[in-house]
C-alpha positions as CSV (number, residue, x, y, z in Angstrom):
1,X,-5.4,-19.5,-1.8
2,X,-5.7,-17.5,-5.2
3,X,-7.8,-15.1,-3.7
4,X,-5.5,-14.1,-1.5
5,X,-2.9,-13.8,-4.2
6,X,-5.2,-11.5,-6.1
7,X,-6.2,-9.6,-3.1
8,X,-2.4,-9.4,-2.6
9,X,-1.6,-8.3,-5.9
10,X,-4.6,-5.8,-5.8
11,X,-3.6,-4.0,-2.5
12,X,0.1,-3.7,-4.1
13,X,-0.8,-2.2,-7.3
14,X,-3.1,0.6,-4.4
15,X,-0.2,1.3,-2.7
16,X,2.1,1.7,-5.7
17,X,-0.3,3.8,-7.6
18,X,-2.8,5.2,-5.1
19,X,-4.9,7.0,-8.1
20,X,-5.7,3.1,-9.2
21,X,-7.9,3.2,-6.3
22,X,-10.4,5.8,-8.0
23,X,-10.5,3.3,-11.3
24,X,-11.4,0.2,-9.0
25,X,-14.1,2.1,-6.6
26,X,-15.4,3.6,-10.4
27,X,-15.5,-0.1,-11.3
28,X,-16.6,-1.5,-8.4
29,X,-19.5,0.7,-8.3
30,X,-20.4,0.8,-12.4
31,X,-20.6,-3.4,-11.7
32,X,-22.5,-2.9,-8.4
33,X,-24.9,-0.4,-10.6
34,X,-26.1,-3.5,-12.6
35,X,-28.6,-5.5,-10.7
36,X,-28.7,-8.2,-13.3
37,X,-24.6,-8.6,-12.7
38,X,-24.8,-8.7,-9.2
39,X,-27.6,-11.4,-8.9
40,X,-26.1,-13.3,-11.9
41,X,-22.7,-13.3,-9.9
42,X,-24.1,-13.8,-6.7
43,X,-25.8,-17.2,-8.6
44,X,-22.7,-18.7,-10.0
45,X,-21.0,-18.2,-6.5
46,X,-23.7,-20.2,-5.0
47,X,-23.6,-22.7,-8.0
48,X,-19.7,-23.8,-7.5
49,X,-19.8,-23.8,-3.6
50,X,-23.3,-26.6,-3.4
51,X,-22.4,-30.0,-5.0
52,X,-25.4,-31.1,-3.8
53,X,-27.3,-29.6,-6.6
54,X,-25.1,-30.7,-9.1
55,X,-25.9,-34.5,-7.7
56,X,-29.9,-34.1,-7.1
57,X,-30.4,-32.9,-11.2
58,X,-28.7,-36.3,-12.3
């Protein structure tokens, strides 16, 4: 449900100020540009979404 509130709020603030969409695709790419970032995000994704790992290291 948040992310659709953020995703929400992020289309809005596009269509209010459409030059905000050349700082997010800027962003979006500088972040992208980072292997380490990606995998390390891509990790903690997959972390929070398997609660079976969380109960096979006890």
């Amino acid at each position: 449900m948040m992310r659709y509130l953020l995703l929400g709020a992020l289309l809005g603030v596009l269509l209010l100020y459409p030059a905000a969409l050349t700082v997010v695709v800027a962003l979006a790419a500088a972040i992208l540009a980072k292997p380490v970032l990606v995998a390390f995000g891509l990790g903690l994704a997959a972390g929070l979404r398997s609660p079976q790992l969380k109960r096979w290291a006890r």
